[in-house]
N, C-alpha and C positions, 0 to 999 in steps of 0.2 A: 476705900482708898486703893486697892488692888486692882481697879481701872484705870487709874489715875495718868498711866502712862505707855497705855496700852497700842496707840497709834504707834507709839516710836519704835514697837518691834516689829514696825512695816520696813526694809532696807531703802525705798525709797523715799519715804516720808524722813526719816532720820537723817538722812545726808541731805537735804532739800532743808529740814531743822537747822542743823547746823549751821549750814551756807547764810540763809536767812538771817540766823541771829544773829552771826557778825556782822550782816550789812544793815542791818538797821539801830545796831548802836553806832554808826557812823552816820546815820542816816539823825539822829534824835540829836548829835551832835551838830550837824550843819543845822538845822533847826533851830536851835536855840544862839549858836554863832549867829546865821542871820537876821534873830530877831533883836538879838544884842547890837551888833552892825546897827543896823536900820535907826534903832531908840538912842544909839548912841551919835550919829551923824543928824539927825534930825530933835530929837526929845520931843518926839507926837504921840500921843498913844494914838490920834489916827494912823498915823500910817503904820504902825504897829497893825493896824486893824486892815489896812489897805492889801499889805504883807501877805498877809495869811489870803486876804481874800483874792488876790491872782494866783496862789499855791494852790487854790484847791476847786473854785470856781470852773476850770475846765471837766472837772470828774461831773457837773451836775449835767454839763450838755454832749460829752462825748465818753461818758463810761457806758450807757450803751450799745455804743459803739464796739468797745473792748468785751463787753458783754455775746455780741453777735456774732466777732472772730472767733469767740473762744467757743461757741456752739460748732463753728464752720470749720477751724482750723488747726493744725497743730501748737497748742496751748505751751508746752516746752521751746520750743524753737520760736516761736513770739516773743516769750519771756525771754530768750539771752537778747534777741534786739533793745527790748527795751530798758533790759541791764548795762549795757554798751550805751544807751545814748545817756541816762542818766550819769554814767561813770564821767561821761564827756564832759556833762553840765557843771559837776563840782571840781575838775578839774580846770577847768573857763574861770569861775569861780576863783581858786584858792589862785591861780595865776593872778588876776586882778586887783588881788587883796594882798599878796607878798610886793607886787609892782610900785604899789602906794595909787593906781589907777583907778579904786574900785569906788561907785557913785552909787546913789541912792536906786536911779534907774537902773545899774544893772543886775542888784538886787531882784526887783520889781520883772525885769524880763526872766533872770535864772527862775527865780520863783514860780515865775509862769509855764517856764516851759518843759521844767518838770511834772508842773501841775499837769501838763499834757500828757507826758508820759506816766504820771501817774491812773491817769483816768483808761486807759487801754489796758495796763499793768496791774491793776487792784483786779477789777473782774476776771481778767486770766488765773493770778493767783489765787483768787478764792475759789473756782470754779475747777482747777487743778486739782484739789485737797483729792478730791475722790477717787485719779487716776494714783494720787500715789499710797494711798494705801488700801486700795482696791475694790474695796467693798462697803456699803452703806452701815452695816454692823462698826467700823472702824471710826466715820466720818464724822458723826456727834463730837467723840474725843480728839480727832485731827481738828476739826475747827477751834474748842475750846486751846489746845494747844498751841495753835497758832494765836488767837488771842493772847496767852499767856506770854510767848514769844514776843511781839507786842510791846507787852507793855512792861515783861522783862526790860528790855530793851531799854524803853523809856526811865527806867527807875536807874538805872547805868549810866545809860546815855547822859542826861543832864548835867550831875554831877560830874561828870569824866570833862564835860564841857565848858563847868564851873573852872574845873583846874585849870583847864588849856588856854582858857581865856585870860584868865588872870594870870597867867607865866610865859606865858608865848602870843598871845591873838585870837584873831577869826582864822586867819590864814591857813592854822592851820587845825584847824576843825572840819575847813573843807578837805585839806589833803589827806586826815584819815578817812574821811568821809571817801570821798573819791576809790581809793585805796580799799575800801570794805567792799566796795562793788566786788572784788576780785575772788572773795569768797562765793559769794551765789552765782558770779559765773563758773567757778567751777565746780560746785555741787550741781546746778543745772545740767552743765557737761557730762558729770558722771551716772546721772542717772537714766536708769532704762525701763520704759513706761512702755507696754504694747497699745497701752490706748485702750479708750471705750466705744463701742460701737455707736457711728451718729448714724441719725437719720438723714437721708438724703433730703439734702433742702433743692427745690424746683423757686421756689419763694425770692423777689429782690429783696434789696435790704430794709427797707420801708415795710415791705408786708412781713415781714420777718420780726419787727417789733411793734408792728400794732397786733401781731399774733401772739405776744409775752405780753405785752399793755392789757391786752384786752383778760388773758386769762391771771393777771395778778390784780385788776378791780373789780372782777366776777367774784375770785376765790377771797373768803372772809379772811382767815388769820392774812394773807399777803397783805390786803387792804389795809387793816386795824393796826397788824403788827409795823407796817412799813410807816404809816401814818405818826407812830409814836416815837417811835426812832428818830422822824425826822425834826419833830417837836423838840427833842430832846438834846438833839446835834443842835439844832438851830440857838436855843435858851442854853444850853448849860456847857457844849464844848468849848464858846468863846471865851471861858475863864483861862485860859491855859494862853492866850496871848496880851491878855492882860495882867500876866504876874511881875513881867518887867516893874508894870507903874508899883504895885505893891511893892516888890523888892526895895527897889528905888527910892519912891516917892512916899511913901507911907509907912514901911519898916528899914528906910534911911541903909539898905545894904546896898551891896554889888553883884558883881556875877556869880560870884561863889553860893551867894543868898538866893540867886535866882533860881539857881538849878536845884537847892534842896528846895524851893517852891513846888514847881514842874516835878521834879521825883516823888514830891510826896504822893501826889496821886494817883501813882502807880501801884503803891501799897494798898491801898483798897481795891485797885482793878487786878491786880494781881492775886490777892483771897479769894476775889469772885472767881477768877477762870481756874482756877486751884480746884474751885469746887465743882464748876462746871463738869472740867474733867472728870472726875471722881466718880459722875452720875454715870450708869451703866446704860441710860436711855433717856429718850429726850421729852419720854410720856410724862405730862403734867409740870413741866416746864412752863408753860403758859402763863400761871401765877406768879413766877417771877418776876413777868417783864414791869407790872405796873411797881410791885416793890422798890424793883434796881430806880426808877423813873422818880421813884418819891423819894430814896435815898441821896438822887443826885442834889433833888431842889430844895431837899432841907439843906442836906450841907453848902451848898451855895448861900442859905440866907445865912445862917449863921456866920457861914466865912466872910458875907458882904458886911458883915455888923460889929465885926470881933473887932473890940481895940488891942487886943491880946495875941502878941507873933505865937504863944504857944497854943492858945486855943485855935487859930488860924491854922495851926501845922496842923492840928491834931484831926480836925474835920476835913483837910482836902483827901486823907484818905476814902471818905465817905462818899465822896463826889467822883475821885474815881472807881470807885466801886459802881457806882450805879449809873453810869456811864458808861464802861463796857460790859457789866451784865447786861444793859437792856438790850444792847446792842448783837452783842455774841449769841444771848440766850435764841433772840428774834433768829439770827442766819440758821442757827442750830435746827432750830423748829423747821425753819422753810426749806433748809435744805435736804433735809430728812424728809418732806413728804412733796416736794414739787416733781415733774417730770422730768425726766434726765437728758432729753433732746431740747428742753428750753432752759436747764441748771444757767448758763454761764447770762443767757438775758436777763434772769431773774433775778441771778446774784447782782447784777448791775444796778438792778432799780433797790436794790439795797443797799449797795455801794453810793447811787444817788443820794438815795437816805441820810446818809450815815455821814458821809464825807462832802458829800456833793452838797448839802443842805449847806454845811457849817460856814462857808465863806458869808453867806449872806447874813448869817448870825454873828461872824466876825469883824462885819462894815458895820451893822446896826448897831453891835455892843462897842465898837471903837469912837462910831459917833456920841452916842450916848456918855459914855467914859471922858471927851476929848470934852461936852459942852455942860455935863449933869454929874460926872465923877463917875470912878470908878468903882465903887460901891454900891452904886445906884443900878449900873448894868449889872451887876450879875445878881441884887436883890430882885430885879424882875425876871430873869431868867430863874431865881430860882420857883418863884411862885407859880411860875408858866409851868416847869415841871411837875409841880405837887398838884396842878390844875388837869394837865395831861395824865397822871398814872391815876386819878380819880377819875376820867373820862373812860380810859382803857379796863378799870375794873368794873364798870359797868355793865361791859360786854361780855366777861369771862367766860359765861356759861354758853353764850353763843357760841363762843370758840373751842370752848371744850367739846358741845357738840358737833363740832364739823372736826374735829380734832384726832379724838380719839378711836372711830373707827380706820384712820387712815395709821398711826402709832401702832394698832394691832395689825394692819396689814404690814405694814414692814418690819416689825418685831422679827 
């Protein structure tokens, strides 16, 4: 446990910590505000599903993108833009909703054009970790701590949003939201990063990512590892937009019930990166990933079959556990042994993975939920996963082979 939090005595990384976690409990907040909005102006669990899937569907086609700035260009100074226009977004937003103006469509745009800015923003920030606390010895523990950060966050955020909804509105869930931006622009601001040395790119932007495409389906763990991640985004993230209908329509609550739904499954994701952390090295991680993947799809069947609100609480920690183990553990691995003139492209087709998959998992499981129930979508997402982490331990020892001689070089 004496690693446990060993990034944070980087000064850059800790004030970048800080900033961060206040803006993404504001961030978990508008999230749940407008999935609230949305179920409550309509009563679809499609467009519940529609929601999520223009929030996140731009990451699958232009992360990338944000992936290949952040190899080319100054990664800090990228990031205050995209902090500024997001600030913009929930500010549009919480104006629309205090007005009495605000419709299902402009929902469905903010959602989107965040999503936009999400997808250039994720791959910077993940691809960042490294400059701020300097060295590849550090980086294992900065990622799982941003994980942790995360999903902190999330286990806050709901809840805080449960309250504000039920005594005040949406409205203003966007103006804290809005309002939190203010912290990671100014940890952004404060912090002073010399940078890591890039390779001169001669390369346009095309041959620039068939040059990362090409060396992340060559190299085995990027292949396997990205493959499963994306299985798993796809089958088992879309439970967390279908908690509404549960709240709601199956355990007869409100807002307040919503968000201890969504927070519970923080508590499991939050044990995983606890421990993440804690590991001095990323050697023999690999076995992980198919666990966390089988963890998620058991708790999902079970959750999709519980007539019992406490058995239901008691397993979505399980689901988020292995949800972002697989997930964390997989960055953790790749980014400890990829090249560091292709770090920010590569991270992106993780980012793809991860984020970028789930929209499509979000329209399937919403149609499914809206014509066959919602019980029935995440019972198939769950067995997809237990289908998937049996597919990936197949492979183990292949990867362990191509694995471990690269572990002991950067040791």
């Amino acid at each position: 446990m004496k690693h446990l939090l060993r990034a944070l005595g980087q000064r850059n990384f800790r004030i970048y910590f800080i900033g961060q976690s206040a803006s993404l409990v504001g961030t978990w907040m508008q999230q749940i505000a407008l999935a609230w909005l949305v179920y409550r102006l309509t009563g679809s669990p499609f467009m519940l599903g529609l929601a999520s899937f223009v929030g996140h569907i731009p990451i699958l086609f232009l992360a990338p993108l944000g992936g290949l700035w952040a190899d080319r260009f100054d990664r800090r100074r990228t990031m205050l833009v995209t902090q500024v226009l997001s600030l913009l977004q929930a500010a549009v937003l919480a104006g629309l909703t205090f007005a009495g103006w605000v419709e299902v469509w402009h929902l469905l745009v903010a959602a989107a054009f965040l999503g936009v800015v999400n997808a250039i923003d994720t791959p910077l920030r993940q691809s960042f970790l490294l400059e701020l606390v300097g060295s590849r010895e550090h980086l294992p523990n900065a990622i799982a701590l941003n994980s942790l950060m995360m999903n902190a966050s999330r286990l806050v955020g709901p809840p805080i949003a449960g309250v504000v909804l039920a005594l005040a509105g949406e409205a203003w869930c966007f103006t804290v939201n809005a309002l939190s931006y203010l912290a990671v622009i100014a940890s952004l601001a404060a912090i002073r990063v010399c940078g890591l040395p890039r390779k001169p790119h001669t390369q346009g932007w095309l041959a620039g990512l068939k040059e990362a495409a090409q060396f992340a389906w060559h190299f085995l763990p990027t292949r396997t590892m990205l493959a499963l991640v994306a299985l798993v985004s796809f089958f088992a993230n879309p439970y967390a937009s279908l908690m509404p209908v549960f709240a709601r329509d199956i355990f007869a609550g409100g807002a307040d019930l919503l968000g201890v739904l969504v927070g519970a499954g923080s508590v499991g994701a939050i044990a995983g990166v606890l421990y993440l952390a804690s590991r001095k090295h990323v050697a023999g991680l690999e076995a992980l990933v198919p666990v966390a993947a089988g963890c998620a799809g058991a708790g999902l069947l079970v959750f999709s079959q519980s007539p019992w609100f406490g058995l239901s609480l008691a397993v979505l920690p399980l689901v988020g556990f292995g949800i972002m183990v697989n997930t964390a553990s997989a960055n953790m691995i790749l980014q400890s042994v990829v090249p560091d003139h292709l770090r920010g492209r590569l991270v992106s087709f993780h980012v793809m993975a991860f984020l970028g998959v789930a929209p499509l998992g979000h329209f399937a499981s919403g149609w499914i939920a809206e014509h066959f129930g919602a019980r029935l979508a995440l019972a198939i997402g769950g067995l997809a996963c237990l289908l998937g982490a049996a597919w990936f331990y197949a492979r183990l020892q292949q990867l362990r082979a191509v694995l471990e001689p690269l572990h002991a070089q950067h040791k």
